[in-house]
Residue, then its C-alpha position, 0 to 999 in steps of 0.5 A: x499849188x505845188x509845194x516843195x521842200x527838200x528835207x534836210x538831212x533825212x536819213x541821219x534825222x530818221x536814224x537820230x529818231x530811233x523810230x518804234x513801229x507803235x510810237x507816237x511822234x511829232x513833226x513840229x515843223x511839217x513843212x511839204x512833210x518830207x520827214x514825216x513821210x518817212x516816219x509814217x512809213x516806219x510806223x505800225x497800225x498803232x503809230x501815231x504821227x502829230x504833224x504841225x506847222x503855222x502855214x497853212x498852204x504847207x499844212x495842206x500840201x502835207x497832210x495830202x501827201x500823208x494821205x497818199x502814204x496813209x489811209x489809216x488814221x495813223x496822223x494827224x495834221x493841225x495847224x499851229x505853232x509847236x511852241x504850243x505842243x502841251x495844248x496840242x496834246x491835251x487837245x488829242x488827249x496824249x500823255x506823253x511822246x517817243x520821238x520830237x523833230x523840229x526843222x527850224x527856219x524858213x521853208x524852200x516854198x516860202x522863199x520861193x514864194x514871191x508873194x511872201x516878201x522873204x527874199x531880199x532877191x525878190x521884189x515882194x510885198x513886205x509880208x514875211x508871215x510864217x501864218x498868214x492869219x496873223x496880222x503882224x508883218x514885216x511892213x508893219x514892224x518897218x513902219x511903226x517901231x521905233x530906231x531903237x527897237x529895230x537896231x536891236x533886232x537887226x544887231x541882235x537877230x541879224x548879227x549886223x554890225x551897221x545895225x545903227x546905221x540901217x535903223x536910222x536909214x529905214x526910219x528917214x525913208x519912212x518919213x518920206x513914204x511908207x516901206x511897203x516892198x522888199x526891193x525898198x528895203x534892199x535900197x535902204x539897206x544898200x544904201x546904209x552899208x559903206x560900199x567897202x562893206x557891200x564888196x565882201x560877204x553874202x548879199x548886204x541885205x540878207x542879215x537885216x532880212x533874217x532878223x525882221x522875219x525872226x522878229x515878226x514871227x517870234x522864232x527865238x522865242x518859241x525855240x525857247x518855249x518848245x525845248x522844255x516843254x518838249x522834253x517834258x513831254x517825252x517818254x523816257x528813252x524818247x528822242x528829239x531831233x533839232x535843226x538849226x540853220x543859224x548860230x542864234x538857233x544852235x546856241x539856244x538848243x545848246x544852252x538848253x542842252x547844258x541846263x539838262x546834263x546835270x552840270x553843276x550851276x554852283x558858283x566857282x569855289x564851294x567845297x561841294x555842290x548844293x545845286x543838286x543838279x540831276x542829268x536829265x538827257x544824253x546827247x546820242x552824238x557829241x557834236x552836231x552832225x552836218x549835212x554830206x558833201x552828196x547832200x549839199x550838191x542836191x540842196x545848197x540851202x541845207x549848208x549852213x544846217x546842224x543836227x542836234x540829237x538828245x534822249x530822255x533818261 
């Protein structure tokens, strides 16, 4: 199986990494192993390169390509979630890091892939399983949860304002047949937003098709997880690089980034601080950086990208 992914923004990543040739680092989200190729490279018989991801066709497909770059034992491939980092490590017996990146969001291969139901321009099963091996999916979620519960996820995960309306549209459908196929749910959807809506903006469908696939494969919550623990984990002077594709993602990467700037958290009006906050990091750039305008001619899907790159203190 060929498995292709353009890594977005490589060169800043690689910059933003601040490699050293005896490092020990950790690709996240490995994907078709586009960054960590070009880590390995940069690393020395000492090295070390921790390659995870949750799909396993795209755990397979990189650690092939590391091969081909690596015979030496300088990496290692797992399958898993990155919000399980600490246990990664515990498992390889590694105390600390120098560098973390984590590219979020859903893979070119896994959009390609029609079988996997990600794309509202495919008629596909409804999977939308980032690991395949678990056995909660987007047809599952559609079929069994209440309105309620599925309006909020489409309002809150998707940023849809006829969130009500579409929940209430799936739940009317289900009691006639089961939703089991991307092009039923597009109709549903289609049919839920006012025409007058459905001229203006991206595709009706592709803010409800956000949402269940952060939904069922728990995305904000392990973006949550990772950062701390992450950061914990890295030596000082160590860096982490975060890519983001959409605000929910970006805003949880900067309110992390808030907590650990030593801001003060006192409420307004105390004559002195008594939160002792202490900074913890320094942000290496003060905005995100985007993709280039050469970039995004290559890779259309890297536009809505933001690069966030901290150090450890």
């Amino acid at each position: 199986m060929v498995f292709s992914h353009k890594p977005v923004m490589l060169k800043e990543c690689l910059e933003g990494l601040n490699i050293k040739a005896d490092g020990i680092y950790f690709d996240g989200t490995l994907g078709g192993a586009g960054h960590s190729v070009e880590i390995l490279k940069r690393l020395s018989p000492r090295g070390l390169l921790i390659g995870v991801d949750r799909d396993k066709e795209a755990l397979e497909a990189a650690e092939q390509k590391l091969k081909n770059v690596d015979t030496k034992g300088r990496f290692i491939t797992i399958h898993s979630n990155f919000e399980n980092i600490r246990q990664i490590l515990e498992s390889q017996k590694i105390k600390a890091l120098d560098g973390v990146l984590l590219d979020l969001g859903v893979s070119s291969h896994q959009l390609d892939t029609k079988a996997r139901g990600f794309h509202y321009q495919e008629n596909a099963p409804l999977d939308m399983r980032m690991d395949r091996s678990e056995s909660f999916s987007a047809k599952e979620l559609l079929n069994t949860w209440p309105k309620e519960r599925i309006a909020e996820i489409i309002r809150e995960y998707g940023e849809e304002k006829w969130a009500d309306r579409i929940a209430e549209f799936i739940c009317n459908a289900r009691k006639k047949t089961e939703i089991i196929t991307t092009s039923q749910l597009v109709d549903i959807i289609m049919a839920a937003v006012p025409a007058k809506a459905r001229r203006k903006g991206p595709h009706p469908a592709k803010r409800t098709f956000q949402a269940i696939r952060i939904a069922v494969n728990g995305e904000l919550k392990a973006l949550k997880n990772v950062l701390p623990e992450a950061f914990d984990l890295l030596n000082t002077g160590g860096r982490m690089c975060v890519i983001t594709f959409h605000s929910l993602e970006d805003r949880i990467v900067k309110q992390f980034i808030r907590e650990r700037s030593g801001r003060c958290k006192c409420p307004p009006g105390l004559p002195k601080c008594v939160c002792n906050a202490v900074r913890e990091l320094k942000q290496v750039t003060s905005k995100p950086i985007t993709p280039s305008a050469d970039e995004l001619k290559q890779n259309h899907r890297a536009r809505s990208a933001k690069l966030r790159v901290i150090e450890k203190l």
